[in-house]
N, C-alpha and C positions, 0 to 999 in steps of 0.2 A: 521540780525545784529550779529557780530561777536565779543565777548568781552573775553578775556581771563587778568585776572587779577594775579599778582603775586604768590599768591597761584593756580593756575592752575594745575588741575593732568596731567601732560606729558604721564599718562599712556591711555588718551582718544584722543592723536593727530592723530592714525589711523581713527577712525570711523570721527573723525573731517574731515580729509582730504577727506575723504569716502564723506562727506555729499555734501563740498563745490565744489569736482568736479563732483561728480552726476555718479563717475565711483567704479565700484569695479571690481580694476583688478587684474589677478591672477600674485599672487608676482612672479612666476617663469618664468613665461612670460615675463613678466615686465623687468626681469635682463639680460634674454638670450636676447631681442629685445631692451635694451640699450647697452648691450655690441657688438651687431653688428653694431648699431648706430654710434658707439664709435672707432670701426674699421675702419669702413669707414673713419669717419671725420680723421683718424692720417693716411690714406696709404699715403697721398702727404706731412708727412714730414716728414723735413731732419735738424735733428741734428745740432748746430751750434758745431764748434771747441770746445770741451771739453778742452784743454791745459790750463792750467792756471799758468803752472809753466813760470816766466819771465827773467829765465835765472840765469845766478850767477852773473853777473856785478849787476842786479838792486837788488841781496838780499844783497850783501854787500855796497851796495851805500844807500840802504835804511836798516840797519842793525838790527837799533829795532824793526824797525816796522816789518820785515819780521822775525825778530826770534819771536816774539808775533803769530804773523799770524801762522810760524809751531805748533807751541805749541797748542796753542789753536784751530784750526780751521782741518778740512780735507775736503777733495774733496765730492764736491756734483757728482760727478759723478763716482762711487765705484761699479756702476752694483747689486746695493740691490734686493734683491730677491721680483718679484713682484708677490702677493697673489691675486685671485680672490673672486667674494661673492658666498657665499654658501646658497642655500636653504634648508633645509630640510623636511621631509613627512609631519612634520604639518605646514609648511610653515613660520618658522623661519628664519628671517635672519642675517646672521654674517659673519666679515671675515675668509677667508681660514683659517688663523694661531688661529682662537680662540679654535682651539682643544690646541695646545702647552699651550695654556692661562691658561684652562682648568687643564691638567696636571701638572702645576706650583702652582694651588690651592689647586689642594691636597696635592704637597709637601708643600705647607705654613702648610695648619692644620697638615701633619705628623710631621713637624719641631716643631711644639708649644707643649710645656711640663709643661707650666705654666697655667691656666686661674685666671684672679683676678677679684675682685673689687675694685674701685675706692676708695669707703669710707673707707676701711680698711686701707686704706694710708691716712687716714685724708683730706680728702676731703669731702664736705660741698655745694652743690647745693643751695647755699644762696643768689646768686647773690653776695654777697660783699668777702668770702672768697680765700682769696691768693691759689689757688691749684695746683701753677707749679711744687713745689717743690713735691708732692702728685703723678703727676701724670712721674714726673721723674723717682720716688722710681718703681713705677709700672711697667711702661717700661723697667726699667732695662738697660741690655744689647740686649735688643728683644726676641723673641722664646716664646712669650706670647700674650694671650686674652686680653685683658681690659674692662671688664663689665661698662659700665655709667648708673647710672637711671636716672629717670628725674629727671630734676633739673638743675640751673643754677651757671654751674662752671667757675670763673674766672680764668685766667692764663697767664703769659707773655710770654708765645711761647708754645708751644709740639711739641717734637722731635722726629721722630719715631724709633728708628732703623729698622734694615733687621726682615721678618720674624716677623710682628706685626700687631695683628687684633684689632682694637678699635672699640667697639661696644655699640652703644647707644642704647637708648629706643625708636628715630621716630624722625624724623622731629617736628621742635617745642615742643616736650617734651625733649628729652636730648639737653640742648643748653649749647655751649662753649662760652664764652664769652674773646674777649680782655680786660687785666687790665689798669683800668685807666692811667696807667704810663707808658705805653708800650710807646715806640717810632713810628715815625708816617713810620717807615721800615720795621716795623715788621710784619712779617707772622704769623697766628694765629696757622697753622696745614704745618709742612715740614718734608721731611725726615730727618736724622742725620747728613750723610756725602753726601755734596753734590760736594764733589773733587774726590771724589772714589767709591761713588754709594752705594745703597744699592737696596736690593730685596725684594719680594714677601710683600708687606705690604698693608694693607686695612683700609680705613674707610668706614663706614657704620650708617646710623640711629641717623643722628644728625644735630643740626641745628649750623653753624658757625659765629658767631654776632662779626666781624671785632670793632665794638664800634666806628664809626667813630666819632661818638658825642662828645667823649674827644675829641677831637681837636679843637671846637670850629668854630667860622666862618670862616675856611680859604678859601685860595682861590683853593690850590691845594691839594690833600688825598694824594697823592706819592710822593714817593723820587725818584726812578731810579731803573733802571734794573726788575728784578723779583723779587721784596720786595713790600710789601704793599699787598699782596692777603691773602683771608681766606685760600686758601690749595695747596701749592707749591710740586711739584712732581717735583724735580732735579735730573736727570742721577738715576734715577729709573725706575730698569728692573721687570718686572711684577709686575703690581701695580694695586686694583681697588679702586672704590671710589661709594658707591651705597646708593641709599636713604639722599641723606645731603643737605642741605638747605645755600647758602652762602647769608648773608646782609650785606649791605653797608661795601666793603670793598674799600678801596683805590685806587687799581689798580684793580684785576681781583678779582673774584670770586675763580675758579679751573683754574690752569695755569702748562701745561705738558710742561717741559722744561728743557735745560740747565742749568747748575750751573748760565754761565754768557750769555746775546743775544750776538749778532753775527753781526758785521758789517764791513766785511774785504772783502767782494762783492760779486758780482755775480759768482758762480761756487765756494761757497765756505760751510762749514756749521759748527758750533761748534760741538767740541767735547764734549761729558759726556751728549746728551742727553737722554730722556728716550726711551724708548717702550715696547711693549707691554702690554697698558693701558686700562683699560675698568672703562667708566664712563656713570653712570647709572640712570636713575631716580632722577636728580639735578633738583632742583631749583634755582635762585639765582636773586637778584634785587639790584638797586642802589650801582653798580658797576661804582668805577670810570672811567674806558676804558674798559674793555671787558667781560661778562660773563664766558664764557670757551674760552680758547685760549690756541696754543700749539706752541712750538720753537723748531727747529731744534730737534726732535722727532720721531720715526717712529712706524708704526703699533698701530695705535688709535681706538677705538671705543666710538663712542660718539653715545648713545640709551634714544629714550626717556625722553630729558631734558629741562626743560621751562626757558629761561633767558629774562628778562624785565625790564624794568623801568629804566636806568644807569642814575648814577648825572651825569657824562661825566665830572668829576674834577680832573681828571689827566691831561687835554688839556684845552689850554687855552677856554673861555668861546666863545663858536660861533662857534668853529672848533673842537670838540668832536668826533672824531672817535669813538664812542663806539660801540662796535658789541654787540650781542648778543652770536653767537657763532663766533671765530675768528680762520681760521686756518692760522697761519702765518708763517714769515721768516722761511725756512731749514725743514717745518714737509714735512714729507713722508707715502704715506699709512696711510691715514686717511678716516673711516668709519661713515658716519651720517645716524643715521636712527630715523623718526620718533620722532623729534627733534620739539621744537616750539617756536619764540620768537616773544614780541611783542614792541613796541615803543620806539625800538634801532637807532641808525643812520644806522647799517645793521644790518641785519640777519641773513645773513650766509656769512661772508667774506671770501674769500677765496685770501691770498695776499703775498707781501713782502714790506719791503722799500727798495728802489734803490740801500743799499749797502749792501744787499743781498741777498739770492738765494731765488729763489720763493717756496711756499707751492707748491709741485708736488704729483699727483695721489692720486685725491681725489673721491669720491665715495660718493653722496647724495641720500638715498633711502626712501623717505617722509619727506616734512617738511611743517608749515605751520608757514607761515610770516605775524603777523597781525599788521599792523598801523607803521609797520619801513618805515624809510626813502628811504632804497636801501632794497630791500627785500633779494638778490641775488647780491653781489657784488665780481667780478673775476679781478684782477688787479694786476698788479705788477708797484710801484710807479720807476718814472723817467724810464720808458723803450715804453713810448706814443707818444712822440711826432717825428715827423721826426727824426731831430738830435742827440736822445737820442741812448745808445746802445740798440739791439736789446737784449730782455732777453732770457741767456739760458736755463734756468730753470721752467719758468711758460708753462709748457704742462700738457694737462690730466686731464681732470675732466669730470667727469660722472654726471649727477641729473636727479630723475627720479622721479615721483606722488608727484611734489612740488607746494606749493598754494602760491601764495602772492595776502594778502586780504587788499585794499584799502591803497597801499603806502602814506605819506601826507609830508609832509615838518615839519620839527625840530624844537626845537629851540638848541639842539646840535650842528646840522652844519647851518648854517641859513642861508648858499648862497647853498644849496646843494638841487637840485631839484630831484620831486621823481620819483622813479623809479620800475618797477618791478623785471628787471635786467639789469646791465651791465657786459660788457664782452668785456674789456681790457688787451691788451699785450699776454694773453694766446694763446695756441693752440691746438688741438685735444679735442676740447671741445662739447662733446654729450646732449640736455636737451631733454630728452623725457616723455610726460605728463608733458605738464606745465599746469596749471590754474591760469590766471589774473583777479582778478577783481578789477578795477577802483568804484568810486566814482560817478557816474552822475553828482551830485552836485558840484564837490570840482573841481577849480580851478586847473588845471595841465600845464598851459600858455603857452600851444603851444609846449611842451617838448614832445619825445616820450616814451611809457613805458617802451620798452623794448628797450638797446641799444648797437648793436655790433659794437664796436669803435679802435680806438687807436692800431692800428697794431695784433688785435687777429686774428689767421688765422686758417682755418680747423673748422670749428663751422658748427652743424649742430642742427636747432630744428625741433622735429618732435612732432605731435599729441598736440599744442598747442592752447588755449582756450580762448579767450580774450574778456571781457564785460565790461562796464562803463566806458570806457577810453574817454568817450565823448570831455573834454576839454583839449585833449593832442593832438597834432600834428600828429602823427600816434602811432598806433598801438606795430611795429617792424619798427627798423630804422638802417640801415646798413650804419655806415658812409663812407663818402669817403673823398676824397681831399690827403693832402699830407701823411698822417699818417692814412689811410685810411685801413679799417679791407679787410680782403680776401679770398677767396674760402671758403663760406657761405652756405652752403642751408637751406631753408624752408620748410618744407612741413608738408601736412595737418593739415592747419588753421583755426580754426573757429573764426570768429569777429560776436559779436553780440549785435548791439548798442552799439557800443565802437567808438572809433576815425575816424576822417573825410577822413584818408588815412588809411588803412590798414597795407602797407607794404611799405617801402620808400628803393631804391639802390641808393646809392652817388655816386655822380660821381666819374670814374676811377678804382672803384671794377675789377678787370679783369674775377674772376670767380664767380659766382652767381648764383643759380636755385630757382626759387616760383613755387611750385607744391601743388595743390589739395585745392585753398582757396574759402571758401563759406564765405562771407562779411553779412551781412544784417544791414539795418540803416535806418534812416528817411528819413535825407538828409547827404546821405553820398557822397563827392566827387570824390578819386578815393581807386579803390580796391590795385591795384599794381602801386607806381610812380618810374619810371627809369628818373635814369639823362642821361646816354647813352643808349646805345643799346647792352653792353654785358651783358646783362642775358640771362638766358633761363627761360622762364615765359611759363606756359602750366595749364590745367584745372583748370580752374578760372571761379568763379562762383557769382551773387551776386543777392543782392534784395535792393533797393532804392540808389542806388548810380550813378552820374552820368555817370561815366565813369568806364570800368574793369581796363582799362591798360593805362598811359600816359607814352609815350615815345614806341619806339620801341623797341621791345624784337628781340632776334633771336628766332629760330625757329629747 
């Protein structure tokens, strides 16, 4: 039994993971044999039309909205410089660019000529003392420390500028508190200038108490856009954030992003987002939509951070999208390692909405999903269904030594059935080392765990692990029909007392391979079910099932 509770150390998700897959594998192995994983699934594709300029008749027949659009927005498709993951001799791991990250740390402490403390500016860890004004004086103009001890400081925003380290005394001893009068918009921790950016600025060693409490019973914590979070990172370039605790904030927790979201479409992304982010050892609960989430942002590192528990009161009641972690619309080059969240609607989203461009080249290296709804959700909304346009944007994601422990149903999304993954609209999408464990007990109503659906093409899992999935309809389920996912493969599976089919291909799939599965079960009915005959199904293996294969494979 698996319990991780809001205070949970994020810094025990390795050995955690370690325990629930029963594998310790060596990290460099691990990244050389997902990234050729990851190779293969993207050789057969092919780019849709990049253009998105529509000419000069339709900017001036549509004239606001396209000068809006220039201004604010640019090409998701700029050719950014794509970094790999790096191991090192004690088997560390980070992205390529975290040396630049690095070297931008020591210009912050070379640049600071100030260090202070808090109280010297009148400030008062009393819980009830006013200390915005306090820690304005302190801040200054940037190029300064800011010492916090413990104690609880109220305040009605902090502003960071460039070039600014705020440092507390720990999680749960320095705590920030929103003042009662704050507006229900308000951000408790942002940068200064978020039209013109600022740089190299950190928090550290604190706990961020949003106060949702002032507000009473409402029914929604947010107003709109990227307001309402404990700690907004807008068009901020080298930025970290380590050791800090976010509760009940409105919207997000830690939110890397644009001044403004971005919804002018597909092939598009706002301008003044951040990057080169590293966020480190967070906790965060009872968030109204997402733990950590990131917007049209590039070069993320997201290590060792436990998100759980969301009221999901940014969305109306029933249909709570709250993730745990969310990487959403326009980010690029995003890093998750060894990350953990538990009793989210997801876990790890990975997405966009329909009018705009998808989270592209994401990178998952350990995480452990306990009691979320979708443990592992890949998606890009309105690009699913036949009809819909195809998305240009959602390609590339990597995950690798990921756990999802006993999916269950919400009361978040209440029509949303669980899942261990899905994997929609995407393509060149690698997951190797998965480990599922189902519930025996717990009602999954004929659903399957794992689901590759909705037009995602180039999917490949490999070394995946699947037990207790007893009252789910299969195992892995490739759908087909009209909107039907494509060129998939499988291989080396292990099902063990898990679901009464194994591996299900829908009809119409055109390319398909199931390689290397050993099934075991009571009464298990089939290992591999085809609706046609265009797979390629080979070393198939099983114990109590009645049948290996229904339908005919090629050969």
């Amino acid at each position: 039994m698996v319990m991780i509770d809001r205070n949970h150390d994020p810094k025990k998700n390795a050995e955690l993971i370690a325990q629930l897959s029963g594998k310790k594998l060596n990290i460099n192995e691990l990244v050389i044999e997902t990234n050729e994983l990851f190779k293969e699934a993207s050789e057969d594709y092919r780019s849709l039309n990049t253009k998105i300029n529509k000419g000069i008749s339709s900017f001036f027949s549509n004239f606001g909205s396209s000068l809006r659009r220039f201004i604010q927005t640019k090409s998701a498709f700029d050719n950014a410089k794509n970094y790999e993951t790096v191991v090192d001799t004690n088997g560390n791991v980070f992205p390529e660019w975290m040396e630049r990250l690095n070297e931008e740390y020591k210009h912050l402490l070379k640049e600071i000529n100030r260090e202070v403390y808090i109280e010297d500016f009148g400030a008062v860890g009393d819980g009830k003392t006013d200390c915005t004004e306090a820690f304005r004086m302190a801040l200054g103009k940037g190029r300064v420390k800011v010492y916090i001890p413990e104690g609880v400081y109220v305040v009605k925003e902090i502003k960071l500028p460039s070039f600014t380290y705020l440092v507390g005394a720990g999680k749960r001893k320095t705590v920030i508190k929103l003042h009662d009068s704050a507006p229900k918009g308000r951000r408790l921790i942002t940068n200064k200038n978020h039209r013109t950016g600022n740089r190299n600025v950190k928090v550290t060693g604190m706990t961020l108490d949003w106060n949702v409490e002032r507000l009473g019973n409402v029914e929604k914590t947010s107003t709109w856009g990227n307001h309402s979070s404990c700690l907004l990172y807008a068009n901020v370039k080298y930025g970290w954030v380590k050791d800090v605790e976010g509760v009940k904030p409105g919207l997000h927790c830690f939110d890397i992003s644009s001044p403004l979201y971005n919804y002018y479409g597909d092939g598009y992304r706002a301008r003044g987002g951040s990057e080169f982010i590293w966020l480190d050892n967070l906790n965060g609960y009872g968030f109204g939509d997402d733990g950590i989430t990131t917007h049209h942002s590039d070069n993320i590192f997201i290590s060792y951070c436990h998100m759980s528990d969301p009221s999901g009161k940014t969305h109306k009641k029933g249909f709570s999208n709250s993730n745990g972690i969310e990487i959403d619309d326009g980010s690029r080059n995003v890093w998750l390692l060894n990350n953990s969240t538990a009793r989210c609607f997801g876990g790890v989203e990975i997405k966009a909405h329909h009018t705009s461009s998808a989270a592209n080249n994401v990178v998952i290296i350990g995480h452990l999903s306990v009691n979320d709804n979708r443990s592992y959700n890949f998606r890009h909304i309105g690009h699913h269904k036949e009809n819909d346009p195809e998305s240009k944007t959602a390609i590339n994601i990597r995950a690798a030594n990921i756990i999802s422990y006993k999916p269950v149903h919400t009361e978040l999304y209440t029509n949303s059935s669980p899942r261990a993954m899905v994997v929609s609209a995407y393509k060149n999408v690698a997951v190797n080392h998965f480990t599922a464990i189902g519930d025996p007990a717990y009602d999954y109503g004929g659903e399957p765990a794992i689901a590759i659906q909705y037009r995602s093409r180039n999917v490949i899992l490999k070394n995946v692990a699947m037990s207790g999935f007893t009252n789910a309809g299969s195992d892995i389920k490739v759908f087909g029909g009209s909107n039907r996912a494509d060129n998939v493969k499988i291989r080396n599976v292990l099902a063990k007392h898990s679901a009464p089919k194994a591996i299900q291909i829908g009809k119409g799939v055109s390319k398909a391979s199931v390689e290397m599965v050993f099934a075991e079960a009571v009464n298990g009915q089939t290992v591999v079910e085809l609706a046609d005959n265009k797979a390629l199904v080979k070393e198939i293996d099983s114990k109590g099932f009645k049948q290996m294969v229904l339908g005919q494979p090629q050969i």
